[in-house]
C-alpha positions as CSV (number, residue, x, y, z in Angstrom):
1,X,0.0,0.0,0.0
2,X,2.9,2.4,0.3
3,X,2.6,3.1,-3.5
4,X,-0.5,4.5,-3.3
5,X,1.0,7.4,-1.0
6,X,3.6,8.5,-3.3
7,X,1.1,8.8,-6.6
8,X,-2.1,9.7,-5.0
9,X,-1.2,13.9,-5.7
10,X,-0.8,13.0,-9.6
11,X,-3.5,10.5,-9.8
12,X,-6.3,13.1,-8.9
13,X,-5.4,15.3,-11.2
14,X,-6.6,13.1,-14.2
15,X,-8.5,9.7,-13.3
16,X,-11.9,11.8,-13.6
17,X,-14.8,10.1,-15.7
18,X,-15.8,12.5,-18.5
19,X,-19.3,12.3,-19.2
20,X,-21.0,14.2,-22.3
21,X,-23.1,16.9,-22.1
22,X,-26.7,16.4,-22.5
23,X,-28.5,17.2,-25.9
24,X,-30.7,19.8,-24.4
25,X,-28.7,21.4,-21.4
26,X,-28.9,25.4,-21.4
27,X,-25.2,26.7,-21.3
28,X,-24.6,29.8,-19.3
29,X,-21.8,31.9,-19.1
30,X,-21.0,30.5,-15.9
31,X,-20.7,27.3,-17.7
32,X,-18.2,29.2,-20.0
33,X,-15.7,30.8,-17.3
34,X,-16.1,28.6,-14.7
35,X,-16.6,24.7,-16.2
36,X,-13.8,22.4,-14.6
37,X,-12.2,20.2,-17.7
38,X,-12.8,16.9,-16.3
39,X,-16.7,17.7,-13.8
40,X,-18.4,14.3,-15.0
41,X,-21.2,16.8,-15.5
42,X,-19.9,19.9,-17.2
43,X,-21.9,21.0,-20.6
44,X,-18.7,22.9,-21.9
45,X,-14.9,21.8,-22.7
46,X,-14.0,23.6,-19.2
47,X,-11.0,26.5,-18.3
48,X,-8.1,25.6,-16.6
49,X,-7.3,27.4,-13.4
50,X,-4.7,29.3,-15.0
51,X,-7.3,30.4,-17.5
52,X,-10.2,31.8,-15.4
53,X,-10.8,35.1,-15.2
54,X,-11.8,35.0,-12.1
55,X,-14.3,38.5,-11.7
56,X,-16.0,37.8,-14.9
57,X,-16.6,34.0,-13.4
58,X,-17.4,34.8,-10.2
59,X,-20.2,37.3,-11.3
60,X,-21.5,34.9,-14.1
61,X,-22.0,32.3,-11.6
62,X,-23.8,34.2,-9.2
63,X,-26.2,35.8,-11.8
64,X,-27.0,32.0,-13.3
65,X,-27.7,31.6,-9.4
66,X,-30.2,34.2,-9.1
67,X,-31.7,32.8,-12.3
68,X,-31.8,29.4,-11.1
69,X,-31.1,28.8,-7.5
70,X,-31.7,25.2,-7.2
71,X,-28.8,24.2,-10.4
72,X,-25.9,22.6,-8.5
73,X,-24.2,22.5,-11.5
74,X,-23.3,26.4,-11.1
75,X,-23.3,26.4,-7.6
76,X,-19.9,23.7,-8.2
77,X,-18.4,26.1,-10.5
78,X,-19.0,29.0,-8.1
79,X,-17.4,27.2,-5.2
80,X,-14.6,26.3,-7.4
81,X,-13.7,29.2,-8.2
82,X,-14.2,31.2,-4.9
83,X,-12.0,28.5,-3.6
84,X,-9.4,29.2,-5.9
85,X,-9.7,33.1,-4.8
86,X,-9.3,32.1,-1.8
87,X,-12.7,33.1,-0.4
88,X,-12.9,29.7,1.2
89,X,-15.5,30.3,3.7
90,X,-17.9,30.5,1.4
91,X,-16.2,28.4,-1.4
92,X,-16.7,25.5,1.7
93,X,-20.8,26.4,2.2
94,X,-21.7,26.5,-1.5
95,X,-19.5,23.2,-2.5
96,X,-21.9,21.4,0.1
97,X,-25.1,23.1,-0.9
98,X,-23.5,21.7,-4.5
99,X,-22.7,18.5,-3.2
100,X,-26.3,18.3,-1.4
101,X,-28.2,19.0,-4.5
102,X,-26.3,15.6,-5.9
103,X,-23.6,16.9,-8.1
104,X,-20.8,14.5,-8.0
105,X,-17.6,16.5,-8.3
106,X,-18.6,18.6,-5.8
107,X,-19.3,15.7,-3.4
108,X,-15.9,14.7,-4.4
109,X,-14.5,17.8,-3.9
110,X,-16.0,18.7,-0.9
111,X,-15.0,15.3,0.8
112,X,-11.6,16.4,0.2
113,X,-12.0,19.6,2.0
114,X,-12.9,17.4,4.9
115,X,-9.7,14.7,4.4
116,X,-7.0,18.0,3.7
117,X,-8.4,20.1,6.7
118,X,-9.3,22.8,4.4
119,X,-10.3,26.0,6.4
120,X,-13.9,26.3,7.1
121,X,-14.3,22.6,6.4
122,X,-15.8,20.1,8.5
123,X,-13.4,18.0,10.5
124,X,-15.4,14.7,11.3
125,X,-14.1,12.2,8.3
126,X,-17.3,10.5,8.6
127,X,-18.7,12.7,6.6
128,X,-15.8,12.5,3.7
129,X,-17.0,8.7,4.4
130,X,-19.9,9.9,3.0
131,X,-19.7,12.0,0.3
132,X,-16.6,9.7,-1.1
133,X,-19.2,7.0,-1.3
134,X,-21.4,9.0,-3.1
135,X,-19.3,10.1,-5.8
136,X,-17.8,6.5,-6.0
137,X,-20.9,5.3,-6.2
138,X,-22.0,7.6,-8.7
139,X,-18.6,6.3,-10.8
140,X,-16.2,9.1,-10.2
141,X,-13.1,7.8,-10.6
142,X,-10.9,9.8,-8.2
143,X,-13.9,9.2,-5.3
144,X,-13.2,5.3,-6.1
145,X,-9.7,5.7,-5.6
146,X,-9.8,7.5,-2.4
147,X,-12.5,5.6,-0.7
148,X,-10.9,2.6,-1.1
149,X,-7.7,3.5,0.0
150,X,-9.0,5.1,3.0
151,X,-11.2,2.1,4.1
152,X,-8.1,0.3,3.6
153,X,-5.8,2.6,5.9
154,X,-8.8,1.8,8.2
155,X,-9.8,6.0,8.6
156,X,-13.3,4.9,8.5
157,X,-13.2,2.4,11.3
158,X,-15.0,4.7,14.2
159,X,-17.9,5.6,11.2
160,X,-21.6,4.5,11.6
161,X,-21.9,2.8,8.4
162,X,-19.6,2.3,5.6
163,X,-19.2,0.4,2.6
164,X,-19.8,-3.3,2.0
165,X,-17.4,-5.7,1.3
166,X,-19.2,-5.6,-2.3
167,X,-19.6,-2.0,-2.9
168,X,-15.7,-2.3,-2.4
169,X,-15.0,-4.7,-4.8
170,X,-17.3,-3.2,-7.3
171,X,-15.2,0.3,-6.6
172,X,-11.9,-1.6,-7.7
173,X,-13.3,-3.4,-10.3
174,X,-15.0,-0.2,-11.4
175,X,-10.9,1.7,-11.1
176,X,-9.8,-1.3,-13.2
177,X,-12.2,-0.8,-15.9
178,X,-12.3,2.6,-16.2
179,X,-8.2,2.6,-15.7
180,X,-6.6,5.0,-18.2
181,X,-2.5,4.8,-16.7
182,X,0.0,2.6,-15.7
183,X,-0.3,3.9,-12.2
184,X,-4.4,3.5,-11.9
185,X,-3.5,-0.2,-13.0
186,X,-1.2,-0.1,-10.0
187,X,-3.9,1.2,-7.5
188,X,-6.0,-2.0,-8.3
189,X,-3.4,-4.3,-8.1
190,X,-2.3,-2.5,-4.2
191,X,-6.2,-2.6,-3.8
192,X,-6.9,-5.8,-4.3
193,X,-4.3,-7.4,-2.0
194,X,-5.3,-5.0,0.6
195,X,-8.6,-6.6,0.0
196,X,-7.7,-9.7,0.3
197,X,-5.9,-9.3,3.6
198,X,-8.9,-7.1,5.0
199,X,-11.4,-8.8,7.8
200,X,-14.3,-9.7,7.0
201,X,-17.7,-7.4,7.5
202,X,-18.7,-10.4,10.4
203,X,-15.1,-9.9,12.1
204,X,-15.6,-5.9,12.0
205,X,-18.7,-6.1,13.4
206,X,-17.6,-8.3,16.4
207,X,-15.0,-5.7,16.8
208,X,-17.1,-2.9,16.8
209,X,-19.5,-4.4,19.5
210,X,-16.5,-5.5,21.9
211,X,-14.7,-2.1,21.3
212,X,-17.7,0.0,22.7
213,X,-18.6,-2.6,25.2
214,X,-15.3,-1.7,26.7
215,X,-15.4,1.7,26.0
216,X,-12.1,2.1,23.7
217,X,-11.8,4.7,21.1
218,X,-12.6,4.2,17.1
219,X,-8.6,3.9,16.5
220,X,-8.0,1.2,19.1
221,X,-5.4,-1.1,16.6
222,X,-7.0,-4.3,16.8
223,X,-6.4,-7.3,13.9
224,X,-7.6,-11.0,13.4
225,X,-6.2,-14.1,14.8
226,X,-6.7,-18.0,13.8
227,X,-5.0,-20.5,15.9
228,X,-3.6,-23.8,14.5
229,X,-2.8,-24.4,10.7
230,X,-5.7,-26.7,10.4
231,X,-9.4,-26.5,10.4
232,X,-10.0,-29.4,13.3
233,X,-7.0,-27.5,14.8
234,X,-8.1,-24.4,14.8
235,X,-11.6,-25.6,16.1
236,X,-10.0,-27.4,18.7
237,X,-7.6,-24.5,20.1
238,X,-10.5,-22.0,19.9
239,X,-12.4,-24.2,22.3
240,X,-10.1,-24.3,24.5
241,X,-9.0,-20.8,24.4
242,X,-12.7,-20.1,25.1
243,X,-13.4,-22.4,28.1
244,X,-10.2,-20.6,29.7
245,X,-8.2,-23.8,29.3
246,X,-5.6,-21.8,26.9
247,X,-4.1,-18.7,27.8
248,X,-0.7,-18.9,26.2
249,X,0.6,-19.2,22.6
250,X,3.8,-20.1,21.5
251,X,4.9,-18.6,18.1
252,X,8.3,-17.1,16.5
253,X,9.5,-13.8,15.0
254,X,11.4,-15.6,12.4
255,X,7.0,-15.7,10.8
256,X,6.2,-12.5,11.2
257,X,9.5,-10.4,10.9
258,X,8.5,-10.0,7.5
259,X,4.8,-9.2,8.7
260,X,5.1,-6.2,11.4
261,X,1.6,-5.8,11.9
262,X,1.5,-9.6,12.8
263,X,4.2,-8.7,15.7
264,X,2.4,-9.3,19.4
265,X,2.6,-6.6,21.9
266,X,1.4,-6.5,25.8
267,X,-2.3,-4.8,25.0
268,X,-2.7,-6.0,21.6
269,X,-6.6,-6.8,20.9
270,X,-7.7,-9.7,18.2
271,X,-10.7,-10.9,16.9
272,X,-10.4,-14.7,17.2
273,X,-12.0,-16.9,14.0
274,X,-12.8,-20.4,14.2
275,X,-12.0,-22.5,11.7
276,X,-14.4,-21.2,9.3
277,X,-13.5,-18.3,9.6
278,X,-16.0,-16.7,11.6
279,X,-15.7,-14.8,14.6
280,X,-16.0,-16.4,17.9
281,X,-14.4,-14.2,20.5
282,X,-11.8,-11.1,21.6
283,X,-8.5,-11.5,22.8
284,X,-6.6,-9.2,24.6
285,X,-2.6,-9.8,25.2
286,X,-1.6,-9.8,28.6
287,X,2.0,-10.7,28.6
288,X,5.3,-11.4,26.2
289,X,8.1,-12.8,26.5
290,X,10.7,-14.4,24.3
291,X,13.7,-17.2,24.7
292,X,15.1,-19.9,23.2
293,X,13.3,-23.2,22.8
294,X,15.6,-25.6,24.6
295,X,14.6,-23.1,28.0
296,X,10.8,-23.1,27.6
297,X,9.7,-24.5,30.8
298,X,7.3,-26.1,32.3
299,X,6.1,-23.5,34.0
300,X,5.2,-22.0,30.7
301,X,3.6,-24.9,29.2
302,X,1.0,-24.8,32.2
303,X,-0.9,-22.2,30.5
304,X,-1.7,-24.7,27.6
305,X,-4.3,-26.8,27.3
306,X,-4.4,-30.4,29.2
307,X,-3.0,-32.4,26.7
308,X,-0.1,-30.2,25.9
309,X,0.5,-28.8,29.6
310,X,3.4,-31.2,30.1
311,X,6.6,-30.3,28.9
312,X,7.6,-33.0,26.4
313,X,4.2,-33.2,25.3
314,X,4.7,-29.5,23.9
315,X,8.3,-29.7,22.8
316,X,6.8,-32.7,20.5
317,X,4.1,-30.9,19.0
318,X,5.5,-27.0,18.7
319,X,8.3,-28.9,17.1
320,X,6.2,-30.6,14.4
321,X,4.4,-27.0,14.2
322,X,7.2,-25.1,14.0
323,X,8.6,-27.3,11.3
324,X,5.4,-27.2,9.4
325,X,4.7,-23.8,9.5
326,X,8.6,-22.0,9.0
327,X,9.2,-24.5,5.9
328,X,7.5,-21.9,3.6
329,X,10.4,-19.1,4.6
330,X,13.0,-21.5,4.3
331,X,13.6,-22.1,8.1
332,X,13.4,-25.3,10.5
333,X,12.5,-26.0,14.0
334,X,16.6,-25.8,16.4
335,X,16.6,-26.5,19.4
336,X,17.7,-22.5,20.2
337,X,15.4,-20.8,18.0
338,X,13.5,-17.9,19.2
339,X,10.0,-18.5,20.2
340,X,7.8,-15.8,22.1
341,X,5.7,-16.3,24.5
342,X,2.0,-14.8,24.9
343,X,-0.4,-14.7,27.3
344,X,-3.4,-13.6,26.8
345,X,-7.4,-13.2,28.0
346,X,-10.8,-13.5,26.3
347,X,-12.6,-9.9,26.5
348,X,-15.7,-10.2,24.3
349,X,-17.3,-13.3,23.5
């Protein structure tokens, strides 16, 4: 996902949808001075910024205002070019009253007053959630791009509703088809591995009820977890973990040193899934601590469930694990490889 950083400031400034200008649409001389080159909706070829005269615009928009108050189409081009005069005050309350009356490139724009912190724009990126989604919806390119990559930097965790899992996917596949660069062809392929690697709705959801049943904030970090590399495993150590059996995990940073986000910390929170993939409870890490193999004790293995709680009985199978799980990097269970130790507690069920 770092890619999408570094282009996001050139992508904006072309993956627009350009959409013709109906038959019968009156043109005004607002729609003359003041038309942006790539609105979906403009009825005119548009002016650059560096073209506007910005008086003559400003004045023809207001008059095609007086004569038709309820056209969002001029109230856009007013707000965009009070905004670039910098009379952003009002630029901000007319590109909503735009962006109300359903105009899509001003819900796009104004969202992005929101996201930048624009002066006089709201500050709650809920509602950038929402107009985004609008203008996505609505198949603006550039709302597409950013939604999804702000879902995917999880910004819209703490909002009331968001997008499905399926509006997603249509978003991307939407960016893919309508993809006129090399780098928009580059968003989809960063987007769909972030979708692939994103819980699912049920896990968010499970989330969202334990977070505010214990009272954390909307950017508590929080990820999934699924014990075992087996389905009858996985279902068997979520059992246990749930009757309070298991409180411990044994696992190595030679797996996730390439993962960082996968790294366990004292206070980490997790949704656990079964072995379907559905989620059946909330961990919370208690403690961590790592050392070699060879001086696990049994002390430590008393946290395990019954069958494993004696030491050679979980020497024999962490060794088989370990030697199952690190073959894909490479690696092999030793006798002094690093495995860390967490402790942990069941929060929400």
């Amino acid at each position: 996902m770092k890619f999408l950083t570094g282009f996001l400031g050139g992508l904006i400034g072309f993956v627009l949808i350009a959409a013709p200008a109906k038959a019968d649409a009156v043109i005004t001389e607002c729609d003359r001075l003041a038309a942006h080159p790539e609105d979906p909706q403009k009825v005119t070829p548009g002016v650059h910024q560096n073209d506007i005269d910005y008086p003559k615009a400003i004045a023809a928009c207001e008059q095609a205002l007086q004569a038709n108050p309820r056209d969002p189409r001029a109230r856009y081009q007013l707000a965009r070019v009070l905004f670039y005069t910098n009379q952003n005050e009002r630029a901000v309350a007319e590109m909503k009253l735009a962006a109300d009356a359903g105009h899509i490139q001003a819900q796009y724009i104004f969202a992005t007053f929101i996201a930048r912190n624009r002066p006089f724009a709201p500050t709650d990126i809920c509602l950038a959630e929402q107009y985004w989604r609008q203008a996505a919806t609505a198949g603006r390119q550039a709302a597409r791009v950013q939604y999804v990559r702000f879902t995917l930097q999880k910004r819209f965790d703490g909002c009331a509703t968001v997008a499905s899992d399926a509006e997603l996917r249509s978003f991307v596949d939407g960016i893919a088809k309508d993809s006129k660069s090399v780098y928009e062809n580059l968003f989809v392929e960063d987007f769909n591995e972030g979708l692939k690697a994103r819980p699912s709705e049920a896990a968010r959801a499970s989330w969202q009820r334990c977070r505010n049943s214990l009272g954390l904030t909307a950017d508590e970090p929080w990820r999934v977890r699924r014990f075992g590399d087996t389905e009858a495993m996985t279902n068997a150590l979520t059992a246990l973990i749930l009757s309070g059996e298991k409180t411990i995990t044994a696992t190595t940073p030679w797996a996730y040193g390439r993962d960082p986000e996968r790294r366990p910390y004292e206070g980490a929170y997790a949704v656990l899934l079964n072995g379907n993939g559905e989620p059946a409870g909330v961990l919370r890490t208690t403690s961590i601590y790592t050392k070699p193999f060879n001086q696990v004790t049994a002390e430590d293995s008393r946290y395990e469930g019954k069958p494993v709680r004696p030491l050679e009985a979980w020497q024999k199978v962490h060794r088989d694990f370990f030697n199952r799980t690190l073959a894909p990097i490479g690696k092999a269970w030793s006798e002094s490889m690093p495995v860390t130790l967490e402790k942990f507690e069941v929060v929400c069920r």
